[in-house]
N, C-alpha and C positions, 0 to 999 in steps of 0.2 A: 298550148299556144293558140289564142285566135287566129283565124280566118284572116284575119285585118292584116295583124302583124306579120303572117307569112306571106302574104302578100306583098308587104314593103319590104324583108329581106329579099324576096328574090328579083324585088325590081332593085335594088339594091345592088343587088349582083350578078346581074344583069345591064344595067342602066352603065355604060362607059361614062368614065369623068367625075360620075359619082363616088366617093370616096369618106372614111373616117378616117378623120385627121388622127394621126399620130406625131407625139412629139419624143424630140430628146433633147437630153441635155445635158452640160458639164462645165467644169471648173477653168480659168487660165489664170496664173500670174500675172501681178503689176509689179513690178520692180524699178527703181529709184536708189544709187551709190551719190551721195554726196559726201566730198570730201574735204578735209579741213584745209585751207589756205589762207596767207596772210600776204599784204605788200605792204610796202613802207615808203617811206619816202621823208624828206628832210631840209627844211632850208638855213642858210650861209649863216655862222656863227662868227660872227665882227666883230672885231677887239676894236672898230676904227678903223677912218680913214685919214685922221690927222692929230696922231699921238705924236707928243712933244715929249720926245726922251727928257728934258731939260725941266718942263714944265709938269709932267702928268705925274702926280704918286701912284704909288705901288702896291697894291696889285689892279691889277686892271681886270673887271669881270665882265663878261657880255655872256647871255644864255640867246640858244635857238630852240627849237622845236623837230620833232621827229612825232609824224603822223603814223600809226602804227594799224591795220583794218586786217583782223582776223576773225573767220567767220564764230559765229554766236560757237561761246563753251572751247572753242579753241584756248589749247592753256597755251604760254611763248615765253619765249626770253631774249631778249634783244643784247647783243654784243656790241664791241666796239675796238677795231682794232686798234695798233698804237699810231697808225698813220703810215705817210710814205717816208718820209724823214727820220723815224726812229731809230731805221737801221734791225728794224723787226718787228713782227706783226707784233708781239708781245712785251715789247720793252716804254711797259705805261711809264718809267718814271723819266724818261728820253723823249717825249714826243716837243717834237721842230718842228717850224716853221720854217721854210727858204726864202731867201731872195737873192737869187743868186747861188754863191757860196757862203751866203750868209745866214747865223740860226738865229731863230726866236725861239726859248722854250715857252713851251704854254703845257695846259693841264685840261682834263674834262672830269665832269664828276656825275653824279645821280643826285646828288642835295643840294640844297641853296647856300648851306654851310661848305657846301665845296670840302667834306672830309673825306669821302667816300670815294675813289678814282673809279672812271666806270672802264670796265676794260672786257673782258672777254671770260672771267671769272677766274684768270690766274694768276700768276706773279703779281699778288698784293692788290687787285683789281676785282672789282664786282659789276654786275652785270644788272636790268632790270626787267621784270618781270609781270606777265599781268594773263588776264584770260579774254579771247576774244567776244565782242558783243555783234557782230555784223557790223558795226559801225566805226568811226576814224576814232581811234584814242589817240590823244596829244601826250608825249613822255617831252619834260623838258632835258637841254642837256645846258650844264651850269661850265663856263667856260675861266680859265683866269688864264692870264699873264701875270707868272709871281715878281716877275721883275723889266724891267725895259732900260736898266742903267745901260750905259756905254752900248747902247744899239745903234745899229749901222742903219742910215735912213734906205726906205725902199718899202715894196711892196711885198707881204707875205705870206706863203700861201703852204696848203698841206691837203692832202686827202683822206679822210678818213672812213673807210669801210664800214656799213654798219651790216650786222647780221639779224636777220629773225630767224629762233631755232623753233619748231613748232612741230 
């Protein structure tokens, strides 16, 4: 070793403050749970505000819409009970309408041909089905009154549950 260089070690080790940096180093986690969810939501399915039992044929069809937003790759299935007037969540081929003590029956379905009853996927009833994109999908819902003979005038009305299973 030169003359030079023991020199600068011992002022080195000597000299306070003076210092060789030493480092270290290591690993930590990033971590990120997203989880799949969906909401829904729905608007009023109107047969009308001025059906003429007398006047109107039969059947009478009105469709609504049911906005469906489940996040991207979510798979679903959207249910539909029988209503509050059925007389049970499950009895699709009973769904009333009130007014009063008074019934309308009506029907919902999944098709424009109105074959398919949309129900909750039991007692004769099918349900529909789709994958989420992050974005709002529109599922229409096809509505009929198969009959309006000898109805009672008034206003009628039903609530019907919808479910997303996801």
């Amino acid at each position: 070793m030169t003359n030079f260089k023991r020199t600068l070690l011992i002022a080195a080790l000597l000299t306070p403050g003076l210092s060789m940096a030493v480092t270290a180093s290591n690993t930590f986690q990033v971590t990120a749970t997203v989880i799949s969810s969906c909401t829904v939501s729905g608007t009023t399915l109107n047969f009308g505000n001025t059906i003429d039992s007398l006047a109107t044929p039969t059947p009478v069809d009105a469709t609504s819409t049911l906005t469906v937003t489940c996040s991207n790759t979510t798979p679903y299935t959207v249910a539909l009970n029988a209503g509050t007037n059925a007389g049970g969540a499950s009895n699709f081929s009973t769904r009333k309408m009130k007014s009063g003590s008074n019934t309308l029956s009506y029907q919902l379905y999944t098709d424009t041909g109105r074959s398919t009853v949309w129900g909750d996927g039991t007692a004769s009833s099918s349900t529909s089905a789709g994958t989420g994109t992050g974005s709002a999908q529109t599922l229409s819902i096809y509505g009929r009154l198969p009959s309006i003979a000898n109805a009672v005038p008034g206003a009628y009305t039903d609530t019907v549950t919808v479910t997303v299973t996801y």
